[in-house]
N, C-alpha and C positions, 0 to 999 in steps of 0.2 A: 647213419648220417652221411652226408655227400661231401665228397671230397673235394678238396680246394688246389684247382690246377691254374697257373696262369700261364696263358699261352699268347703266341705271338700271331701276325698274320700269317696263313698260310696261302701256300699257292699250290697250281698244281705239278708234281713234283715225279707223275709217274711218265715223261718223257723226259725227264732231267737224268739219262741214266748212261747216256751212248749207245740207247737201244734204239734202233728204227722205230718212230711212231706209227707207222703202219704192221710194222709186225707186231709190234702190242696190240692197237686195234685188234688184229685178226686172229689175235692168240683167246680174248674174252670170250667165255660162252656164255650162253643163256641156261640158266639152271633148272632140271628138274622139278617139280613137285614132290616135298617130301615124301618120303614112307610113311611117316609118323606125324602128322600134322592137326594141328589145331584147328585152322581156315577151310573151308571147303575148297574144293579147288575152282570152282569158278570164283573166288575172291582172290586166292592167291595170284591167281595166272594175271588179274589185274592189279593185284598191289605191287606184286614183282616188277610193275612198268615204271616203279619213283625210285626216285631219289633219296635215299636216308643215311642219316649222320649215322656211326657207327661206331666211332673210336677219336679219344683224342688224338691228337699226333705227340703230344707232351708223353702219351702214355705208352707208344710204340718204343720198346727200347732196343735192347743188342738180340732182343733173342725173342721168335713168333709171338704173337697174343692173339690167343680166339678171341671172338664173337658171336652173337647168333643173331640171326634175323629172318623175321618169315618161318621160323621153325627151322633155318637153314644151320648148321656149323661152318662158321668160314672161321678161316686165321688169317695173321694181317703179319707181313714183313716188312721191315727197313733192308733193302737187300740194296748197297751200296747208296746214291743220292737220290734213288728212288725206293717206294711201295708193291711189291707187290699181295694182292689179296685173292684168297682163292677159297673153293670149298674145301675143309678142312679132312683132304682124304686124298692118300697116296692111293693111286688106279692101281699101284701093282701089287698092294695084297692087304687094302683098306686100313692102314695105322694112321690115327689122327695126327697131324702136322703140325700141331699146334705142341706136342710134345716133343720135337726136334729143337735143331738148333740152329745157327745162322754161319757159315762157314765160305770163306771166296766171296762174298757177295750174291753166297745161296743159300735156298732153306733145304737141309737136308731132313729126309725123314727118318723118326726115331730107327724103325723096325731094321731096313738092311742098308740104312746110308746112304741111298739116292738122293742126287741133288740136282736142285731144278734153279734156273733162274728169275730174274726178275722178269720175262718171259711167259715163263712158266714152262719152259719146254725142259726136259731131261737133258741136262748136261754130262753124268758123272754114274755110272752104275760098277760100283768097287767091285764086287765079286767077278766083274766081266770087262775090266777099261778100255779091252778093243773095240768091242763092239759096237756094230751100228746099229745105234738107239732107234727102237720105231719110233716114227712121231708120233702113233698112238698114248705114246708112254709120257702124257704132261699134264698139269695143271689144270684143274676145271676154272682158272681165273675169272675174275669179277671185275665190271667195268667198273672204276673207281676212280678218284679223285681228291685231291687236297685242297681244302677253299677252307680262309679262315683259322686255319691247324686244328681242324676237323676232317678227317676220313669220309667219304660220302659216296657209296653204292648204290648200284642197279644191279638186284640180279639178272633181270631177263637181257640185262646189255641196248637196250633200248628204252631210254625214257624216256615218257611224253610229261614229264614237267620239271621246274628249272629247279636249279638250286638256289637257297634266297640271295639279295640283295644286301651286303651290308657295307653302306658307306650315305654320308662319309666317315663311319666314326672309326673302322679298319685302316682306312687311309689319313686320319688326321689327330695330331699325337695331342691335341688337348685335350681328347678322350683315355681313358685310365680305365684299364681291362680287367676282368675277374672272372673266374666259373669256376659253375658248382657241376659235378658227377666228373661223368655219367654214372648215375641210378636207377635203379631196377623196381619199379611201380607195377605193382599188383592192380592192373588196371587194363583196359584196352586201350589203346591209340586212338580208337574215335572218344572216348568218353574224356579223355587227360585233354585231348585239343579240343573239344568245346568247351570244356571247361574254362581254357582260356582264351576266349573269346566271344565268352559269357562277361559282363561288366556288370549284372546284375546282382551279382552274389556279394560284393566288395562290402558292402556294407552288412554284412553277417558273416559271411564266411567268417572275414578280415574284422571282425568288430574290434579284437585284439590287440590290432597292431596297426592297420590305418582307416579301416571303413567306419564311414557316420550315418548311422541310422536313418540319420535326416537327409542325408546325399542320395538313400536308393532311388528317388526319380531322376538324378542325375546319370546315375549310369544306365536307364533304363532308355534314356533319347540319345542316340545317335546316327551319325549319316552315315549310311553303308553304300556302299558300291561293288562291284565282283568284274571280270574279266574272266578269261581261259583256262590263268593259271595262279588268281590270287582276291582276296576278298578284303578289303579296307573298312574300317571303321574311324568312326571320330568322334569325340565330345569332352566335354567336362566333369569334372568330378572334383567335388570338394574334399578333403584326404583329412585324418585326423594327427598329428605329428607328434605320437608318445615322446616321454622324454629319453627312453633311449634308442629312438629314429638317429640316423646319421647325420639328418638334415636338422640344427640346433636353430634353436631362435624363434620357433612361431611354434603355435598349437593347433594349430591349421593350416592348412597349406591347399591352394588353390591349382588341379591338376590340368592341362590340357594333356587328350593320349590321343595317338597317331595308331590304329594299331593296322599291320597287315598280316594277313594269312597265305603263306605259301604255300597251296595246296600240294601234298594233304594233309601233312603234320607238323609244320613249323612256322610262328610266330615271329615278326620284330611290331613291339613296342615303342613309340618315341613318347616318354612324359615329359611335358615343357614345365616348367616352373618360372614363377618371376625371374628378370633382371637376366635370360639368354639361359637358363640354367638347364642343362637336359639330362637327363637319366633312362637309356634304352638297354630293352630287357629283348633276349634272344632265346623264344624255347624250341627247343631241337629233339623231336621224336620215333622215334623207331620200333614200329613192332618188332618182338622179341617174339612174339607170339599172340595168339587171338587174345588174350587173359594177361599177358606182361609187357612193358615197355618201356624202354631206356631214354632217360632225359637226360638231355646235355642243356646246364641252361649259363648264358652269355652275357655278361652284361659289362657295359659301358656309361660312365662321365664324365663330364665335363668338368664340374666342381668340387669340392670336398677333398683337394687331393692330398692334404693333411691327416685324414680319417682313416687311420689302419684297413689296410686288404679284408685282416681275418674278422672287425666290426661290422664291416660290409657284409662279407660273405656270411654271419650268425643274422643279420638283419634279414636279409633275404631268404637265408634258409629257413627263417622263424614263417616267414607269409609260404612260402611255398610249401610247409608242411602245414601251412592251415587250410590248403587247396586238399592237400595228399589224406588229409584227416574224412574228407566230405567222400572224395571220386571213388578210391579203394572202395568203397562200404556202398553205391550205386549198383541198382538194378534195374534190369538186366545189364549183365557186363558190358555188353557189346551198345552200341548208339540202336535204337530201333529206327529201322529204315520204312517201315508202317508208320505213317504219317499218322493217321487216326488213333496210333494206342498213345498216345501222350498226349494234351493238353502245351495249348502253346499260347502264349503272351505276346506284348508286342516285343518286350524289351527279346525275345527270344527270335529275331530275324534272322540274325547273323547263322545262330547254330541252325534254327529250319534253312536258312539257303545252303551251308552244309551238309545235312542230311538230301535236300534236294541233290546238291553236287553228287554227293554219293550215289544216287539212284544214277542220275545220268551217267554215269562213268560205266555202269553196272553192276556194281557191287548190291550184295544182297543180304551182312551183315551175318553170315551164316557161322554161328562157332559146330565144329566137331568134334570135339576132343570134351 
């Protein structure tokens, strides 16, 4: 089950350190291609160009925490009022970083004590303290970021898409904040994100807990639109409102949804409700690998704000493992990028302009592993 973090705005926090921001810039690399990879490597060399959530900030404490992404090991530090994150490997005799500890406002490595700072440059070699450190000797850091109190990398150090949008419910406190994970989904990244932004399932997936049988043409018409770096949907949907919904009072409930897709893996939802009432949903995705991927999911209201956190959070978690119940158990793992081997609908635009996006960019949907 996914755990219950509540977290605050974040910003970005890795020039908040009395470090040059230019020597940070100049310090990030662009990371290899695994040895051992899932992706072929003409997918990876292009997914490495986004932006992905990776770690809460609630969840970084006094001492490293790995991650992975893209088949990559990175670890993540709180190293004084800033982050640093890197690939989770001392250059100078390969001991994982992620099993050190955090000392001066540095991550030292388990194996002989080196320490490096938020930088990433070698500070500290105990066996030798005169010596002058080559600068070979640092950090394969990772461009990274705090937005939201979410961690959010690029391996390759260059991204060509943003990080999403959320406001105003980040900046205005009538909204009342929750999340669930980050969780580890036995799924691929393309398949977990059409999933949701498929509207058509709501009413079987979700028969459960809010979809009405009688609602599938409802979610099956809406107005789509796309740009460069993100895909919009709209419509209505009539919702079914069990009696233990958070939402009390009606047996029905009448949906407007806003949704956008920030390509490639992350969702914000806006569902309006009678009388100004909103309820937005934030899902945050990251290959872990061609076959895994880590959800961070976000969410924000305006009302209800008598309604326990942790009733919230079992409501929510009840529908999103009714998504988790379907994706998991799809074939082929991977989205197929072959237009022709699948059968399409209309209510399935959104996900075909997705799979289109995918071809343009070049991706080839290719697992190796």
């Amino acid at each position: 089950m996914g755990r219950l973090n509540i977290v605050g705005v974040g910003t970005n926090r890795a020039f908040r350190s009395g470090v040059n921001k230019e020597e940070l810039t100049q310090a990030y690399a662009s990371l290899e291609f695994p040895k051992e990879c899932s992706f072929s490597r003409n997918d990876w060399d292009i997914l490495a160009n986004f932006w992905y959530p990776i770690a809460l900030v609630a969840d970084i404490g006094d001492q490293p925490r790995k991650a992975r992404l893209l088949d990559t090991d990175l670890v993540i530090a709180r190293l004084g009022s800033g982050y640093v994150v890197s690939k989770d490997l001392c250059i100078h005799r390969g001991a994982p970083l992620s099993n050190g500890w955090v000392r001066d406002d540095c991550i030292v490595c388990p194996y002989h004590g080196y320490r490096f700072d938020v930088t990433g440059k070698c500070v500290l070699v105990p066996s030798h303290p005169e010596w002058k450190i080559p600068g070979k000797l640092r950090l394969q850091t990772v461009l990274h970021e705090e937005r939201y109190g979410i961690i959010w990398v690029c391996l390759s150090g260059q991204p060509t898409n943003r990080i999403p949008v959320w406001e105003p419910e980040e900046s205005d406190s009538v909204y009342r904040r929750f999340t669930l994970g980050p969780e580890l989904w036995d799924c691929s990244a393309g398949r977990l994100i059409e999933n949701f932004i498929d509207n058509a399932h709501f009413s079987f997936v979700h028969r459960s807990s809010f979809g009405q049988e009688g609602s599938a043409t409802m979610g099956a018409e809406y107005d789509f639109s796309q740009d460069d770096y993100t895909m919009t949907m709209e419509f209505d949907y009539k919702a079914t409102n069990p009696d233990d919904s958070p939402i009390a009072n009606a047996t029905e409930l009448d949906r407007h949804m806003h949704r956008t897709l920030f390509l490639p893996f992350c969702t914000r939802t806006v569902i309006s409700y009678p009388q100004e009432r909103e309820h937005l949903i934030h899902f945050n995705i990251a290959p872990v690998s061609s076959r895994k991927s880590q959800l961070i999911a976000v969410f924000h209201r305006n009302f209800d704000h008598d309604v326990p956190i942790d009733q919230l959070c079992e409501w929510e978690k009840r529908i999103i493992y009714e998504d988790r119940a379907i994706v998991e158990l799809q074939k082929p793992e991977e989205i197929p990028l072959d237009i022709s081997s699948e059968v399409h609908a209309k209510a399935d635009k959104a996900s075909l302009a997705l799979r289109n996006w995918m071809i343009g960019v070049g991706l080839r949907g290719e697992m190796t592993a």
